[in-house]
Backbone as JSON, one array per atom type, in Angstrom:
{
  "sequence": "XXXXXXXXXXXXXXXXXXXXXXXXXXXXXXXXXXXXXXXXXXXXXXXXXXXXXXXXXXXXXXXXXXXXXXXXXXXXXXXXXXXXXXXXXXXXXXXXXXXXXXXXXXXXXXXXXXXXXXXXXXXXXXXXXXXXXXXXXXXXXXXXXXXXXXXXXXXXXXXXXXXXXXXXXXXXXXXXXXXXXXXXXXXXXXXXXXXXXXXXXXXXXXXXXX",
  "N": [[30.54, 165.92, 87.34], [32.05, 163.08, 86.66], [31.22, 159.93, 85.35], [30.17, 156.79, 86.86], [32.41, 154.11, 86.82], [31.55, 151.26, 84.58], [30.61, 148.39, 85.62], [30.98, 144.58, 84.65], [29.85, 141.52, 86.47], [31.38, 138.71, 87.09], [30.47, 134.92, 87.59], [30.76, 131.94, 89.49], [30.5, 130.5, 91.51], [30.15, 130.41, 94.53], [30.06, 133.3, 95.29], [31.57, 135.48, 96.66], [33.21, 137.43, 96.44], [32.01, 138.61, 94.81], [29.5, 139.51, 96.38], [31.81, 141.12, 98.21], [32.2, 143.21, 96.68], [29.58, 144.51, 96.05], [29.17, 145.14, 98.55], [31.31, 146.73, 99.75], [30.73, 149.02, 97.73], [28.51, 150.28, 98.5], [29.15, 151.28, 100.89], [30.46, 153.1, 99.67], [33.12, 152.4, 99.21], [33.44, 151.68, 96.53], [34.98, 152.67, 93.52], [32.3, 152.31, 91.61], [29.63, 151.1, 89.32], [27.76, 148.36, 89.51], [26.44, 146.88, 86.94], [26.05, 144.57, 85.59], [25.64, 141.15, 86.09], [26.56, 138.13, 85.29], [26.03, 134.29, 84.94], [28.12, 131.17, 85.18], [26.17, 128.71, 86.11], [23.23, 128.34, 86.98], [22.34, 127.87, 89.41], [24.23, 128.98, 90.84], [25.88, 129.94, 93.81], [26.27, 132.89, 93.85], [24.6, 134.11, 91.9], [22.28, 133.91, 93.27], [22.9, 135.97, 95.19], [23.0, 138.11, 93.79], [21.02, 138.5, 93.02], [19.52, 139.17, 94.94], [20.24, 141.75, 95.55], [19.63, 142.79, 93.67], [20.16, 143.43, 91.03], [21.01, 143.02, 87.37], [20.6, 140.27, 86.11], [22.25, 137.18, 84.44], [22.51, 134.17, 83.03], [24.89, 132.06, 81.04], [25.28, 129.26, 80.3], [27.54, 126.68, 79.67], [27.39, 124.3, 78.28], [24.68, 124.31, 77.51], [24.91, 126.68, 75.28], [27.18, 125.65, 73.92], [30.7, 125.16, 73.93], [31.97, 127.09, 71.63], [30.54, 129.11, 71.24], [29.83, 130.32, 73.69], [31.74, 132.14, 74.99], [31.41, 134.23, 73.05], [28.88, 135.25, 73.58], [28.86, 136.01, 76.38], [30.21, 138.37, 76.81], [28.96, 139.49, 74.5], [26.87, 140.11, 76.02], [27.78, 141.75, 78.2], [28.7, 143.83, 76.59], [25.95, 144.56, 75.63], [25.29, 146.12, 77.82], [26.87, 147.82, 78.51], [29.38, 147.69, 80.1], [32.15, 148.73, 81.47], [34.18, 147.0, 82.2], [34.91, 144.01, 82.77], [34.72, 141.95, 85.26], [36.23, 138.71, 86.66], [35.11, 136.87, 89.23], [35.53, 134.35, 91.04], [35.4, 132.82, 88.64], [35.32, 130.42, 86.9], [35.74, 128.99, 84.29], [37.51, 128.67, 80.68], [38.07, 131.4, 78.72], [37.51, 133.39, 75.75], [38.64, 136.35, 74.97], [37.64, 139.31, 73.45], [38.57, 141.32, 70.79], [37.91, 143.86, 71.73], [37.3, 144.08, 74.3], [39.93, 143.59, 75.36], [42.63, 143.84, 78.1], [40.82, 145.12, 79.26], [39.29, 143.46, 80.77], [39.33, 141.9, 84.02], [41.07, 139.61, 86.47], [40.92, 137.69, 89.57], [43.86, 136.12, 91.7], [44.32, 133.43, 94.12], [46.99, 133.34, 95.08], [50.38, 134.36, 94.83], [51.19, 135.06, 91.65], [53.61, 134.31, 89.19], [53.4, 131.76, 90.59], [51.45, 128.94, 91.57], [49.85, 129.31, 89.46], [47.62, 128.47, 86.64], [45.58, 126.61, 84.54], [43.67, 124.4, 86.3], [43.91, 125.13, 88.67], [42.76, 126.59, 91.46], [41.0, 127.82, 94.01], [40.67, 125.97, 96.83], [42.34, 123.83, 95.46], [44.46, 125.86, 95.32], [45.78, 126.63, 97.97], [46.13, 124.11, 99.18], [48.42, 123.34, 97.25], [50.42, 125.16, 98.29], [50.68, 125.15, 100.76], [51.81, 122.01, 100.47], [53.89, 122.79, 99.19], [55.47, 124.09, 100.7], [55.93, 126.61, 100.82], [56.99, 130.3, 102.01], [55.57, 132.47, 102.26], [52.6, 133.71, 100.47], [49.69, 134.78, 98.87], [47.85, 137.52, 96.96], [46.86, 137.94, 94.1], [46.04, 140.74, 91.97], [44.93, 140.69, 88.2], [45.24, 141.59, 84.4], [43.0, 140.0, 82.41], [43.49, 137.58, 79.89], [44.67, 135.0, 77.05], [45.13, 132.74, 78.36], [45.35, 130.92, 81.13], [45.7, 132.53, 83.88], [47.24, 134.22, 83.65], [47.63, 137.46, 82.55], [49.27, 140.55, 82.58], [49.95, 141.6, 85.53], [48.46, 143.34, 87.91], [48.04, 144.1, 90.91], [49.63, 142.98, 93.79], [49.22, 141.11, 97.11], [50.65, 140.33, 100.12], [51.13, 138.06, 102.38], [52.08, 136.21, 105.5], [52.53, 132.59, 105.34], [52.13, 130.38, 108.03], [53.12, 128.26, 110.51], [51.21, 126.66, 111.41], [49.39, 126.96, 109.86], [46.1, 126.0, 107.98], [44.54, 124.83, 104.68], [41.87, 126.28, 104.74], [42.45, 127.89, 106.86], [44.4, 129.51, 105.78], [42.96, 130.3, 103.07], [41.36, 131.85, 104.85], [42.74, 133.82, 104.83], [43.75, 134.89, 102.94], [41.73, 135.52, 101.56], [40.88, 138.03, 102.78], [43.06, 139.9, 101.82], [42.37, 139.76, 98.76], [40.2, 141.08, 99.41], [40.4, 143.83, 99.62], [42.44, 144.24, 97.84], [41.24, 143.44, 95.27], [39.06, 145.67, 94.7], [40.91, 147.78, 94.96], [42.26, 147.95, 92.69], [40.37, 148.05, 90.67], [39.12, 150.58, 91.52], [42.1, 152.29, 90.24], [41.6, 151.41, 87.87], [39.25, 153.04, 87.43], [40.45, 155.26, 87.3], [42.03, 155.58, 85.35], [44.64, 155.29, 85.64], [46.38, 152.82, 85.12], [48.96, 151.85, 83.12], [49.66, 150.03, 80.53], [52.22, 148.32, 79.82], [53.48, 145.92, 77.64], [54.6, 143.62, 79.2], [54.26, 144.94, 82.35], [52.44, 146.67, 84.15], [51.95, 149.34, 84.95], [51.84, 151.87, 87.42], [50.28, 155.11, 87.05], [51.45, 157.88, 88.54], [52.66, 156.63, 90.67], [55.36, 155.11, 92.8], [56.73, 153.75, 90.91], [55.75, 153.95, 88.63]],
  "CA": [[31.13, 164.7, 87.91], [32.12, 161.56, 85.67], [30.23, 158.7, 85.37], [30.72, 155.64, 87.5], [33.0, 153.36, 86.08], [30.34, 150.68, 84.51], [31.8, 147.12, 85.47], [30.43, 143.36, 85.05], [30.93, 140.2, 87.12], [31.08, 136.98, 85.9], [30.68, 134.21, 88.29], [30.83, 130.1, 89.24], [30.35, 129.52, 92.25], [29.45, 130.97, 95.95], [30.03, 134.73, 94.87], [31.98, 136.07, 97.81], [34.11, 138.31, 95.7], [30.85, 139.93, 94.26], [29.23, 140.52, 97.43], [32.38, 142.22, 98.55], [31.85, 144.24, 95.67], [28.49, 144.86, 96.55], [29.38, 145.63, 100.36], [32.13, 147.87, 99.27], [29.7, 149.88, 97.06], [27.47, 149.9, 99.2], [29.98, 151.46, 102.07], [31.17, 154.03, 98.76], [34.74, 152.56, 98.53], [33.84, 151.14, 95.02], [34.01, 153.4, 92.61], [31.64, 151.52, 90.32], [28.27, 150.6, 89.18], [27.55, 147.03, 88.87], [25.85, 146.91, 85.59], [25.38, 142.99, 84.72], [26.14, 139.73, 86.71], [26.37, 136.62, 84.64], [26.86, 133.34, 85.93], [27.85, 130.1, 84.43], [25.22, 128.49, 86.41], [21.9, 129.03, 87.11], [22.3, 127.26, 90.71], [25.52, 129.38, 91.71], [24.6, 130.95, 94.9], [26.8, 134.41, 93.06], [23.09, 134.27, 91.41], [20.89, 134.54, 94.61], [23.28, 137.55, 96.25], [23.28, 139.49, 92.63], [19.02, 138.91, 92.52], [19.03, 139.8, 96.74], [21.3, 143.04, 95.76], [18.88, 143.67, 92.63], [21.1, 143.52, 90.16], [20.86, 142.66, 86.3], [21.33, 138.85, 85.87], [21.84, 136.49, 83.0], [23.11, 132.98, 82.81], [25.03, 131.56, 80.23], [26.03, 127.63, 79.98], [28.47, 126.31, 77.95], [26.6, 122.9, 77.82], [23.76, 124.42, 76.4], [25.17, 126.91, 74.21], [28.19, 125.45, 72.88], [31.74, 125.57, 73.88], [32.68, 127.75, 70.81], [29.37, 130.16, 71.37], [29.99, 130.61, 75.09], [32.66, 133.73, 75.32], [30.74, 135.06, 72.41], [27.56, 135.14, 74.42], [29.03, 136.19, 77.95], [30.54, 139.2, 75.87], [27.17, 140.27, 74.24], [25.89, 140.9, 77.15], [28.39, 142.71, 78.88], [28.65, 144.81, 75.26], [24.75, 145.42, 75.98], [25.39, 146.7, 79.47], [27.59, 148.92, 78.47], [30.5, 147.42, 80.78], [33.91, 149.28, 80.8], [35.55, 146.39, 82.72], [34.48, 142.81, 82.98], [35.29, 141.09, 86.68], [36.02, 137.62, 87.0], [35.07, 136.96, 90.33], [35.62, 132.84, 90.72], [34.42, 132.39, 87.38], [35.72, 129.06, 86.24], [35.76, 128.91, 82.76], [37.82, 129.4, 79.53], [37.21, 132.68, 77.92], [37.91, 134.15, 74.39], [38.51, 137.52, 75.25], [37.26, 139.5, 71.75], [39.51, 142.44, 70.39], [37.69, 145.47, 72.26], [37.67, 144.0, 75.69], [41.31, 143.76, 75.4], [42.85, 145.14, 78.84], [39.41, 145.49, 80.37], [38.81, 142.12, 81.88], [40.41, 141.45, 85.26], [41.2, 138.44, 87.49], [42.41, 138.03, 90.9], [43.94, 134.33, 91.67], [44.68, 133.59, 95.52], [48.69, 133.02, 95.28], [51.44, 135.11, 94.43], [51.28, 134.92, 90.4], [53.18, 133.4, 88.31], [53.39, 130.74, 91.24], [50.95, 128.02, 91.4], [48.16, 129.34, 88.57], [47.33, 127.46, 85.5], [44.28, 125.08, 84.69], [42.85, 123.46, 87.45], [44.73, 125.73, 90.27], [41.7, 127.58, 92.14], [40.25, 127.69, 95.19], [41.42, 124.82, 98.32], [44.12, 123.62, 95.07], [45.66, 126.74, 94.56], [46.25, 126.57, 98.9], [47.1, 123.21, 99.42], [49.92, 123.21, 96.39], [50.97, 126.28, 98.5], [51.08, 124.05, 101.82], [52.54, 121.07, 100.47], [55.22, 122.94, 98.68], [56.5, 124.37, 101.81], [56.93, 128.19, 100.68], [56.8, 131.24, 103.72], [54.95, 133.58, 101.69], [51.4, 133.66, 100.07], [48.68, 135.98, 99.03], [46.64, 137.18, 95.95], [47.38, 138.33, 92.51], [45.01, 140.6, 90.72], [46.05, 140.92, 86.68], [44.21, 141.65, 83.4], [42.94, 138.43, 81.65], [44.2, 137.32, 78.25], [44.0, 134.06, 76.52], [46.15, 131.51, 78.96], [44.86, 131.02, 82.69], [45.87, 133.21, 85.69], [48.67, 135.09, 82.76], [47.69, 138.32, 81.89], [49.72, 141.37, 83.05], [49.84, 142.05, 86.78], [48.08, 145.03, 88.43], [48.62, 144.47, 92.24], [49.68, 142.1, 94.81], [49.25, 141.64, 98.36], [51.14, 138.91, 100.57], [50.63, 137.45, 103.57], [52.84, 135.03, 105.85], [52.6, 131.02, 105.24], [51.87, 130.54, 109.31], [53.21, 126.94, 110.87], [49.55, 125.73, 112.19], [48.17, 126.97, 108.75], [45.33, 124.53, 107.29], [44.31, 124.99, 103.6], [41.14, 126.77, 105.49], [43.15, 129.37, 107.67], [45.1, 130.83, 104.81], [42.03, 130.91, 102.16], [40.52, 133.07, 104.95], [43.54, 135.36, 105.47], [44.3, 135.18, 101.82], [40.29, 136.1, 100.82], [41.09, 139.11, 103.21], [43.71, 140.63, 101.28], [41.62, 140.12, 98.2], [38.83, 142.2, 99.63], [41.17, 144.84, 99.55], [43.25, 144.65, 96.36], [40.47, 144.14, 93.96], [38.38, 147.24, 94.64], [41.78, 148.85, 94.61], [42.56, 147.39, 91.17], [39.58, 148.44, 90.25], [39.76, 151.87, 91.33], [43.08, 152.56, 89.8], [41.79, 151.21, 86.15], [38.77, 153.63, 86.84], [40.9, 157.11, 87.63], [42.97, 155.7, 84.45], [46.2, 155.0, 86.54], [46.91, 151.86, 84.8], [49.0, 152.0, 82.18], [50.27, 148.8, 80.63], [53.71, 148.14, 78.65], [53.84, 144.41, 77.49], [53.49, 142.3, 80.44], [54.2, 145.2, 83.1], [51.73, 147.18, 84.57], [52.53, 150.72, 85.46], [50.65, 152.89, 87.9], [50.5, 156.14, 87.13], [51.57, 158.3, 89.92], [53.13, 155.7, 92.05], [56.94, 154.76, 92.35], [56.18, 151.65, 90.02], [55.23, 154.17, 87.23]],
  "C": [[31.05, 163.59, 86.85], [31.11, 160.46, 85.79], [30.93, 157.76, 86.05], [31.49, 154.55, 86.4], [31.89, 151.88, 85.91], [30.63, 149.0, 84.83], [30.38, 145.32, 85.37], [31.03, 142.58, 85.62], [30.8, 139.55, 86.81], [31.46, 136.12, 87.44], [30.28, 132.94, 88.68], [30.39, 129.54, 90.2], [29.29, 130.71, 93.95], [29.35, 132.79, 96.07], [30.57, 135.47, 95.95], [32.29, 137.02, 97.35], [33.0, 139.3, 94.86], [29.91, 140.3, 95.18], [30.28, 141.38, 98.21], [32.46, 143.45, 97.76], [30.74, 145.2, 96.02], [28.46, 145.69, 97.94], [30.29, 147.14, 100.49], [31.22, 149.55, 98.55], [28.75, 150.61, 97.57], [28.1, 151.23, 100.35], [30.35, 152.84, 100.77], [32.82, 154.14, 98.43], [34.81, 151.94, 97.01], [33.2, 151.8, 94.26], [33.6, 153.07, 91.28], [30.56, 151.28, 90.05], [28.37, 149.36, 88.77], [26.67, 146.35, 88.14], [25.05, 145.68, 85.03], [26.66, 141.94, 85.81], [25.9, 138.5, 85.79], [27.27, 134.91, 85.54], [26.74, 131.48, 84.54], [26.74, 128.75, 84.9], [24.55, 128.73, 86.78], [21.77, 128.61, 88.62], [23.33, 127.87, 91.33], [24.84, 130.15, 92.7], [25.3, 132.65, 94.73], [25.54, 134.83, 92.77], [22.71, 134.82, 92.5], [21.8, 135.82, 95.27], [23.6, 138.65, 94.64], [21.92, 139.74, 92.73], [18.97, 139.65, 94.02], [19.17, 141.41, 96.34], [20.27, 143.8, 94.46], [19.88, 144.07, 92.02], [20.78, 142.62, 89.06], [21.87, 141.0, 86.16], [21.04, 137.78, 84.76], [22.93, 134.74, 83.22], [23.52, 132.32, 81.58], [25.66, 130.24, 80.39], [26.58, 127.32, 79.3], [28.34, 125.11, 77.6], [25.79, 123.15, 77.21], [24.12, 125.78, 75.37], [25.99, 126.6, 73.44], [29.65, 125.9, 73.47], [32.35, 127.1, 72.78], [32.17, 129.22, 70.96], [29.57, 130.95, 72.96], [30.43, 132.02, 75.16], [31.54, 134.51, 74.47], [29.38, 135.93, 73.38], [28.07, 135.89, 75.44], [29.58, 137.74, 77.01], [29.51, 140.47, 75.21], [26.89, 140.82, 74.92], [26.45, 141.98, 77.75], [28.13, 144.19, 77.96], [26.87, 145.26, 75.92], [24.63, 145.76, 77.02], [25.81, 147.7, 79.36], [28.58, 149.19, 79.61], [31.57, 148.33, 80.48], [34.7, 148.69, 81.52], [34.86, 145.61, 83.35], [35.66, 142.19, 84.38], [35.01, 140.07, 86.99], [35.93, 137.65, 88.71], [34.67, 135.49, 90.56], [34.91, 132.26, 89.57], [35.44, 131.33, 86.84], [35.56, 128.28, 85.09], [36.85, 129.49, 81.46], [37.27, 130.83, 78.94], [38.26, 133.51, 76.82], [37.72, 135.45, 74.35], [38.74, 138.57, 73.57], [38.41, 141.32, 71.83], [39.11, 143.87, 71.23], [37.24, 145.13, 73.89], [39.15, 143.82, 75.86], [41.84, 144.39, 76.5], [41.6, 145.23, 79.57], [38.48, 143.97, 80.39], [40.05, 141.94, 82.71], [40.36, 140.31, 85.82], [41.74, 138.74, 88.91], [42.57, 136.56, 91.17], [44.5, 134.82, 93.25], [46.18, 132.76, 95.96], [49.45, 134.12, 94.4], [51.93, 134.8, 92.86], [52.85, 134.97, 90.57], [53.37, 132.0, 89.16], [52.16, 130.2, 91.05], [48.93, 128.94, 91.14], [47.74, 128.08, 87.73], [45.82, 127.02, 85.86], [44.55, 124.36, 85.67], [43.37, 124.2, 89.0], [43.69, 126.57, 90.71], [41.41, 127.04, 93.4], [41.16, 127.02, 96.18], [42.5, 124.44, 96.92], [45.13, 124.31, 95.5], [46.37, 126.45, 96.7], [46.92, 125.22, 99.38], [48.25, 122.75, 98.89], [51.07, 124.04, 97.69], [51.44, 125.61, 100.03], [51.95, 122.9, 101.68], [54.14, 121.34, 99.51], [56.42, 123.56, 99.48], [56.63, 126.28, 101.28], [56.19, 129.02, 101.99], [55.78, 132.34, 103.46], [53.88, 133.21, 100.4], [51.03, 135.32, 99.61], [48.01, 136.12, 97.77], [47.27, 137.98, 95.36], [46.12, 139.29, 91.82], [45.37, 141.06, 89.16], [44.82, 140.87, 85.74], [44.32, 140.07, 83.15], [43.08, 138.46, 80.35], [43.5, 135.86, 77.85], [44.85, 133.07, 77.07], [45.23, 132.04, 80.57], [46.19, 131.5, 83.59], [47.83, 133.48, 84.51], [48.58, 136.47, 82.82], [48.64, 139.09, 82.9], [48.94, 141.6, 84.3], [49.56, 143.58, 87.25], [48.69, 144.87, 90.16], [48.87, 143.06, 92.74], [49.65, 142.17, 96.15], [49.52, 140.12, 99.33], [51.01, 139.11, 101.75], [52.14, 135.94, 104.26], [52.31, 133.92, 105.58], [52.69, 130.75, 107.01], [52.66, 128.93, 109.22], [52.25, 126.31, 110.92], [49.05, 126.02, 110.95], [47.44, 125.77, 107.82], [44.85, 125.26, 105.7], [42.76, 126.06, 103.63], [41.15, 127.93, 106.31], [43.78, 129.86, 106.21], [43.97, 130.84, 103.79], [41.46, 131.86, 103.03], [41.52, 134.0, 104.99], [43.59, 135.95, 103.96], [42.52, 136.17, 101.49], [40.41, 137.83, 101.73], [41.79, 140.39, 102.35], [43.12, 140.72, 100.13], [40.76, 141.0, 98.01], [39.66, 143.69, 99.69], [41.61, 145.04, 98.12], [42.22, 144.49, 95.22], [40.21, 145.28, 93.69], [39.64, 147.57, 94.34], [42.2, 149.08, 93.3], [41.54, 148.13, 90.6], [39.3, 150.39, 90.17], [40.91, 152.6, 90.29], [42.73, 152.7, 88.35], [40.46, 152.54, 86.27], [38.98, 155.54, 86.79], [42.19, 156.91, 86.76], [44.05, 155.66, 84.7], [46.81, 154.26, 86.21], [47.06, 152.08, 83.57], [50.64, 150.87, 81.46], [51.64, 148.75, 79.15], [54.71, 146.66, 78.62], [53.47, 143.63, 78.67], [53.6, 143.32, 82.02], [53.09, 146.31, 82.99], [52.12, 148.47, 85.13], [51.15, 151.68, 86.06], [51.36, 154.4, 88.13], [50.29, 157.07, 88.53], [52.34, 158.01, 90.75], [54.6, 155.84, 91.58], [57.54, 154.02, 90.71], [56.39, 152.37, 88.73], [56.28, 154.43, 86.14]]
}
């Protein structure tokens, strides 16, 4: 039998997206070992459910090491983990993704890429742009990461209606739903080698798509 696919998370804030990881894993739909958690703060509560779950944790700051030092650093570590596929999981930071993670760092953003990503679009933004712009259709994006925010090549999507009564509050929970789904699946896919990428599309082997 293969080895578990070896993955890290990287994370900013409340860590939902890495205890569904955890929960998933846990349950045996993720086929993964979760190797190394880093967080850009030492106060994220991602921290306290990676130490609850007993899991390898490291904090790196980019106040105290240095803007330039930062990626380097978050990188290292993964490299000494022996990661084969770094997972942002609300990690809110720039990152200089180095020549041999290339392709093996993922994202997932909570709108229908290339609609309302970019710098500063996360979390309650990315939903209230999505409210006050009036569109019928939502949902979540997950895509490799590169060197531009919420760009890299698209692995899956999964949409959801834009409701009438919806508050910026109702669709982050429907939207965080479909998330809990399409990562792991994302994840799966890159670790039974299914993904196989040609410029900015994503091809899954097997599927229609491919």
């Amino acid at each position: 039998m293969p080895s578990p696919l070896r993955i890290a998370v990287l994370v900013s804030g409340g860590g939902t997206t890495l205890q569904n990881f955890i929960d998933q894993n846990a349950d045996g739909h993720l086929p993964a070992e979760i190797v190394q958690v880093i967080g850009s703060r030492g106060d994220a509560f991602g921290i306290e459910r990676a130490r609850r779950a007993r899991l390898p944790v490291a904090v790196v700051n980019a106040k105290e090491v240095g803007k330039e030092a930062f990626s380097a650093r978050i990188f290292e570590i993964c490299g000494q983990a022996r990661a084969d596929l770094v997972c942002l999981a609300g990690f809110l930071h720039y990152l200089r993704i180095p020549a041999d993670f290339t392709l093996r760092v993922m994202n997932i953003h909570p709108a229908l890429l290339p609609a309302f990503g970019g710098k500063g679009m996360y979390g309650h933004h990315v939903h209230e742009a999505v409210l006050s712009h009036g569109v019928k259709v939502t949902g979540c994006t997950v895509h490799f990461a590169d060197y531009e925010y919420d760009h890299g090549p698209i692995i899956l999507q999964r949409a959801i209606p834009v409701l009438e009564d919806d508050t910026p509050e109702t669709l982050a929970f429907r939207v965080f739903e479909q998330e809990c789904i399409a990562y792991p699946e994302a994840i799966r896919l890159f670790a039974e080698k299914k993904l196989r990428v040609e410029g900015r599309r994503v091809h899954i082997v097997g599927s229609e798509q491919a």
